[in-house]
ROVO-280421 format. One record per residue: z, y, x of N, C-alpha, C in turn. Coordinates in steps of 0.05 Angstrom, whole numbers, plus 5000, padded with zeros to 4 digits. Atoms other than C-alpha are relative to their C-alpha. Last residue first. Layout:
ZYXZYXZYX;...
This chain:
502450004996906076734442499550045038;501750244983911676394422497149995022;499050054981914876944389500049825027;499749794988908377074353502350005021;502549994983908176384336500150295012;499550294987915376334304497350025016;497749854985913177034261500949785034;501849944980906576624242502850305016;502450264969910276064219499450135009;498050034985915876584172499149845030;499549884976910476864150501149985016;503149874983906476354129501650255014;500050194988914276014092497750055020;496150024986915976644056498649845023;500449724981908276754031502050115019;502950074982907575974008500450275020;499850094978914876093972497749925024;497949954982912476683935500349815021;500749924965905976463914502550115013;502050274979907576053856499250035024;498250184989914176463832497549795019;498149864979909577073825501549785017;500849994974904576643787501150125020;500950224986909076403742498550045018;502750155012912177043713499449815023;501249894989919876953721497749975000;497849824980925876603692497550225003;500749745004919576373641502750175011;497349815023923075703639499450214997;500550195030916175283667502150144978;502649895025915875863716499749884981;499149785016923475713735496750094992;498249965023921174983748501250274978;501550175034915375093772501949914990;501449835012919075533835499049924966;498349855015924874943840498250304990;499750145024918374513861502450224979;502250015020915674993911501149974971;500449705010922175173938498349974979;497449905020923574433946499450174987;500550145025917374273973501950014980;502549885024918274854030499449904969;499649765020924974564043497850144989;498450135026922073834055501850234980;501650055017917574194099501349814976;500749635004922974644142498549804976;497849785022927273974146497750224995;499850135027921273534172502550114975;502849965014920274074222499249774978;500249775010927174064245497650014986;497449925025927973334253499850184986;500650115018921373244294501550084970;503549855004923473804337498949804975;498649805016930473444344497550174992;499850135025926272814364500650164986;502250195017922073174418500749894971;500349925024928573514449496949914975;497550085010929973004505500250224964;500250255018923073064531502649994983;498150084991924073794551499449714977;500250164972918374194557501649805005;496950054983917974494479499149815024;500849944980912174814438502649975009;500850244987912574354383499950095041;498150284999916774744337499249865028;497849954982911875284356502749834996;500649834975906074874332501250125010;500950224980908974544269499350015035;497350004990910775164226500349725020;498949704993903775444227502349985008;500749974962900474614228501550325008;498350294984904774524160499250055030;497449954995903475194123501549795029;499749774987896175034126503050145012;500350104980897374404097499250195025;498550144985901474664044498849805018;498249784977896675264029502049795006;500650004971892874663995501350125015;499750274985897674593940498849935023;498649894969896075343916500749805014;500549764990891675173855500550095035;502650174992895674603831498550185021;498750194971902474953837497049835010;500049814976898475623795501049715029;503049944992896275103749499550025025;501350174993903174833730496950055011;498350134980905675443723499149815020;500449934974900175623674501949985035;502549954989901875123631498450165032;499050264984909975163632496049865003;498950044976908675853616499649795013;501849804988903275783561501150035033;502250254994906975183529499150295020;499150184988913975753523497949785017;499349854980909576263500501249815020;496749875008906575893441501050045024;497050154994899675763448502450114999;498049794976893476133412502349645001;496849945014888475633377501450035021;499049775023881675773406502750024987;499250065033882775453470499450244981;502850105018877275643535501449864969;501449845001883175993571497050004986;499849715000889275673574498350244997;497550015005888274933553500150444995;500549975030881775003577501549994983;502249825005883375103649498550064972;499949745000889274653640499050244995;498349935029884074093617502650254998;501849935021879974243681502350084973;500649654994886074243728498150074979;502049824979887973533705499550304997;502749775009893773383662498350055023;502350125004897772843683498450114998;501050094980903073303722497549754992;501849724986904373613662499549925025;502149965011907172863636498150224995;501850295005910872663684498150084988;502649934976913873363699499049824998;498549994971917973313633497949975018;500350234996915973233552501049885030;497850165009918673863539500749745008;497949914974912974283564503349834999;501150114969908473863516502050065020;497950274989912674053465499649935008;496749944994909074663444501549875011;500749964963902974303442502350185004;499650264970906374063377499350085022;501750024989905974763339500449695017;499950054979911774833297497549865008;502049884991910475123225499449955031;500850204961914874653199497150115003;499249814986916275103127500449865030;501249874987909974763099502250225009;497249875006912674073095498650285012;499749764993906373763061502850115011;499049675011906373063039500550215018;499749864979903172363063500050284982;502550054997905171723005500250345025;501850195004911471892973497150075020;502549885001916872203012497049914991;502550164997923471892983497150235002;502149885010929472372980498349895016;502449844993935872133008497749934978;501450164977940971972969498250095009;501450205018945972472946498049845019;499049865023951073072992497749704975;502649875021950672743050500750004975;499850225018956772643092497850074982;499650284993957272943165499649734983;502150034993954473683165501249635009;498450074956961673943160497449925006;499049824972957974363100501349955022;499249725014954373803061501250175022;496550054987949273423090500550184981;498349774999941573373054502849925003;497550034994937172643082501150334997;498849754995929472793063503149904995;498249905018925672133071501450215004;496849874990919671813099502050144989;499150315011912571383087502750205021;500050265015907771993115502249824999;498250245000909272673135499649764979;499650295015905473223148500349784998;500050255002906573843187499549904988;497750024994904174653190500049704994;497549895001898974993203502649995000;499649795017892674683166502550115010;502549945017894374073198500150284980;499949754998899973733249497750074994;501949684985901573153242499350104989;500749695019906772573213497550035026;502549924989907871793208500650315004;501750204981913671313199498350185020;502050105006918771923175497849795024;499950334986925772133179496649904990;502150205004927572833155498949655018;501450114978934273153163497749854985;502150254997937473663136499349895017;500249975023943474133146498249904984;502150015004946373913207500150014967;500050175024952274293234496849914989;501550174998950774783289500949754988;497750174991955275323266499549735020;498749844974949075693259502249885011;499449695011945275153208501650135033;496849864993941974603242500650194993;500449794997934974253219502750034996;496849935013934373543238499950314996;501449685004925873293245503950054990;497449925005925972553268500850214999;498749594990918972253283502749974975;497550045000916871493285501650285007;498550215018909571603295503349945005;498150124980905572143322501649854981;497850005024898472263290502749935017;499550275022894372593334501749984989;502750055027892573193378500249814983;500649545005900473423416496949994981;503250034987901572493416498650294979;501349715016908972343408496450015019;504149934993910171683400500050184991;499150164982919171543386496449965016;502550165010918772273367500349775023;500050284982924672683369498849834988;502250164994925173423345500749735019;500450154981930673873332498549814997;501050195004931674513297499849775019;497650215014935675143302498549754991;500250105035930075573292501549804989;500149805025930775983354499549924971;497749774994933875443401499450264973;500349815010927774873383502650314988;498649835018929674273403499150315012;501449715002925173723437501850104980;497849885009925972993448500350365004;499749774994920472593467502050134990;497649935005918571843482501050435006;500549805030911471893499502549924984;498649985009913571813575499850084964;500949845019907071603593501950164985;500849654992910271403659497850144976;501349805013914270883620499950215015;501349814990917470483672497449994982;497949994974922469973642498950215015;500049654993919470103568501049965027;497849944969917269393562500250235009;497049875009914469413487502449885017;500649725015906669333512503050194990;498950105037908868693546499350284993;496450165013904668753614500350014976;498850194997897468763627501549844998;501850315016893669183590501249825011;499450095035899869683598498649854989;496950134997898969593679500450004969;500250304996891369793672502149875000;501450185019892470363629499549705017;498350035027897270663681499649844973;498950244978891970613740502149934975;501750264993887071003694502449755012;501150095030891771563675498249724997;497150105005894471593761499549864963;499250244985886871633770502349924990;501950215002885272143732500849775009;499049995037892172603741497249744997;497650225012890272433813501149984985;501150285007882772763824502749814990;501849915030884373503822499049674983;497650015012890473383877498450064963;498750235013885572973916502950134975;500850275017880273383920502649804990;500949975026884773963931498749864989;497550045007888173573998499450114967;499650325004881173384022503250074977;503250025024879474154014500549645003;498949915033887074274050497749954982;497650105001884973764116501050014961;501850215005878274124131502149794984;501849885023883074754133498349684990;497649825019887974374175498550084977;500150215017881674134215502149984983;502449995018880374874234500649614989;500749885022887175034243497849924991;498650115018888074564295499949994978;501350305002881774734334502249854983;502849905017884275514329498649694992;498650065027892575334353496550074980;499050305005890475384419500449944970;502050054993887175994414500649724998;502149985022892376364382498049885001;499350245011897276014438498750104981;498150005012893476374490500349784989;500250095040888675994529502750015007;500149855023887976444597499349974980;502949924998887475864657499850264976;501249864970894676004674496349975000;498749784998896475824595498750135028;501949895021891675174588501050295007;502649994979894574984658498750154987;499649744972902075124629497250045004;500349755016899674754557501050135024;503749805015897374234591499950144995;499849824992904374064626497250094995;501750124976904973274605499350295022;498850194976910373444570498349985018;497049804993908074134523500849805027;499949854971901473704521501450205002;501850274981904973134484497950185023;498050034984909073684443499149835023;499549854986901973914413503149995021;502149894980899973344395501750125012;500350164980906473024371498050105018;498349954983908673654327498849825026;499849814987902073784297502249935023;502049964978901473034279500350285013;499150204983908273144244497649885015;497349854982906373734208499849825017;501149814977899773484193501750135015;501150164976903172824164497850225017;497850194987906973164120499049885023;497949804982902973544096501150035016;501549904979898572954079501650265013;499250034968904172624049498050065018;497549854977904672983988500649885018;500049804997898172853961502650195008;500949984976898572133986499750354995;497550024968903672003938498450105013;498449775018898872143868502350065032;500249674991894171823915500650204985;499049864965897471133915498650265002;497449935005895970953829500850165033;498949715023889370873827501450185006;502449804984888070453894500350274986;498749764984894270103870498250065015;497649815006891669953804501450155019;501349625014884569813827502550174998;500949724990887669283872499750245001;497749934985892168883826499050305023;499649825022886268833774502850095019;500349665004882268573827501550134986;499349914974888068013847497350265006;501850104972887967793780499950055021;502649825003893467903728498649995035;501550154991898067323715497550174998;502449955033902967663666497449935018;499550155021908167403720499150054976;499850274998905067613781501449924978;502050125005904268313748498549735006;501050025024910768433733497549905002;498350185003912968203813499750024963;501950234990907768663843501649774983;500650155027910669273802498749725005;499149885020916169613850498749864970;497250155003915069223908501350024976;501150254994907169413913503449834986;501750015028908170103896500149664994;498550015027913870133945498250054979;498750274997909269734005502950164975;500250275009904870293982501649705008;500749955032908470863993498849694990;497749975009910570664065498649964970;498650175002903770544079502149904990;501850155021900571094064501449864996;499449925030906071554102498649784973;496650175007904471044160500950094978;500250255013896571164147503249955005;501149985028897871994144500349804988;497749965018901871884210499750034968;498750204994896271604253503149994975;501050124999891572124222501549724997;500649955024894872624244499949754981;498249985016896072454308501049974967;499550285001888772234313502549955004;501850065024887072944287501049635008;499649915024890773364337500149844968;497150154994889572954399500950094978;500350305001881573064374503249905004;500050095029883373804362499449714992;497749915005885873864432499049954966;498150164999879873554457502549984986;500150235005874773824419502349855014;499649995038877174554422500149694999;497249915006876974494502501049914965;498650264985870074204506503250004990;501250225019866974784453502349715014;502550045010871175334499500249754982;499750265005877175674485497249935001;500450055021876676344529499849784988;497749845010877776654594500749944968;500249775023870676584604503250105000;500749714996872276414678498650044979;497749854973877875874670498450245001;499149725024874475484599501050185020;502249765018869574994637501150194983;501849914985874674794687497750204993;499549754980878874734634498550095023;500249845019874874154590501150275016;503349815004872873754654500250294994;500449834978880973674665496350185002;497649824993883073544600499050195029;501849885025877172994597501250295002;504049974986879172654661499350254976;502150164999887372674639496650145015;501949845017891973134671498749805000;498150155025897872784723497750074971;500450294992893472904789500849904967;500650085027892173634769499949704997;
């Protein structure tokens, strides 16, 4: 045991005649576990922030904002990133631990003293778990934050520098069953939105009106429109038939029965990814005014990905650990390789899942736990062969 560290060696001694992982054991192996981990969490950090930094450091040196107001923003702003690089970085601590005593031959001694690989893999799991409740705080806490970090960059810069609008309240929205189309240059689903553009399309899809107004919302049911005009085409839908029609002062259109939170789902993952879990949660189940099928989908969708976001650090040490279980230094990198492919396809799946629940392809929570229940079995299939 000349090549075995001191600690390594205590720890077995004391695990050979239970036959079983002891307290010593656990701690080591979940300490090489965790300062892998750990080590790769702050390079993922890093990265991210030296492109937070590159990306707006150079607006806010020239609107001369202070060196706290630079802070908060990217203290805000970096753990919308860091909730997808913890995964990331348990995989890839998984792999190094555990490939580090694959080389050194720990895992033979661990093996001939009688630690399975279920046993091995118990001190991983348990800070894995400790891991995903860090990973739900943070995925409940960064709609907040990211909304905070965003207001401080718009007190800063030119207010009418669209170059990265993550409020995207630029919207554009059509309406397939009523032949209509929507485009608001501020849209805002409880308030007034300003600079809206309402075309209504006959079947041919030719336009057959259009409205044009400073102000409107949504009251009693259906729209209203301040300081704007009614534009009628004739049948190519190209030359208007008289002038438009002046809207005096704020008027009723009561066949725009269109719901604005409707068009939330429209607006694009930017802006359902602001929403916190609470406001979801009330959104779908503490509103009195019903939602329109389409918001409801692309609502709960978004829930179910919130919701289940921990199972991706769980997922990470299951397909991590027999990846890792290899003797041959020369495969180490290809192990790396592979197990940053499996988790870049998990995030895929995920993401192409919330997409078809946001389209109602399929109900949303089906699509939310499928790939989680593909990807767990497929780790604990890979462990079982491993075993």
């Amino acid at each position: 045991m000349a090549g075995f560290s001191l600690e390594f060696i205590k720890a077995l001694r004391g695990d050979r005649s239970a036959r079983k992982l002891s307290w010593r054991l656990m701690s080591y192996v979940g300490q090489r576990f965790l300062a892998s981990a750990l080590v790769c969490y702050c390079s993922f950090a890093a990265m991210f922030l030296i492109a937070i930094v590159l990306d707006d450091l150079q607006s806010f040196v020239q609107h001369e904002a202070s060196g706290a107001q630079i802070i908060a923003y990217l203290a805000l702003f970096l753990p919308q990133y860091l909730v997808h690089a913890l995964p990331m970085a348990l995989h890839v601590g998984a792999l190094f631990a555990v490939g580090s005593l694959s080389r050194s031959s720990e895992l033979v001694a661990m093996s001939a003293a009688g630690v399975s690989i279920r046993q091995l893999i118990l001190p991983i799991a348990m800070v894995a778990v400790v891991m995903a409740a860090v990973q739900f705080a943070l995925v409940c806490g960064a709609p907040g934050w990211r909304a905070r970090a965003v207001d401080i960059r718009e007190s800063l810069t030119d207010p009418f520098d669209t170059r990265d609008n993550d409020r995207s309240a630029y919207l554009a929205y059509l309406d397939k069953l009523e032949q209509r189309g929507w485009l608001f240059q501020d849209f805002a689903p409880d308030g007034v939105c300003k600079r809206i553009t309402v075309t209504q399309y006959r079947g041919d899809g030719t336009i057959s009106w259009e409205i044009r107004a400073g102000k409107a919302d949504f009251a009693d049911g259906h729209w209203w429109f301040t300081d704007g005009e009614i534009s009628h085409y004739d049948g190519e839908g190209y030359q208007l038939t008289g002038k438009p029609i002046h809207i005096p002062g704020r008027q009723p259109q009561k066949e725009l029965v269109d719901d604005p939170r409707s068009f939330t789902m429209m607006v694009g993952l930017k802006v359902l990814e602001e929403v916190p879990i609470a406001k979801l949660i009330e959104l779908l189940f503490q509103s009195d005014r019903p939602l329109a099928p389409t918001t409801q989908a692309a609502l709960r969708a978004q829930l179910y990905a919130y919701l289940l976001s921990p199972l991706a650090c769980i997922i990470a040490i299951i397909l991590g650990v027999p990846i890792a279980i290899e003797h041959s230094r020369s495969r180490s990198i290809r192990n790396v390789l592979i197990g940053l492919s499996l988790m870049i396809c998990y995030h895929l799946c995920v993401e192409i899942a919330l997409v078809m629940g946001r389209l109602m392809i399929a109900p949303a929570l089906l699509l939310a736990v499928v790939p989680p229940l593909l990807f767990l079995a497929g780790g604990c299939y890979a462990l079982y062969l491993k075993r």
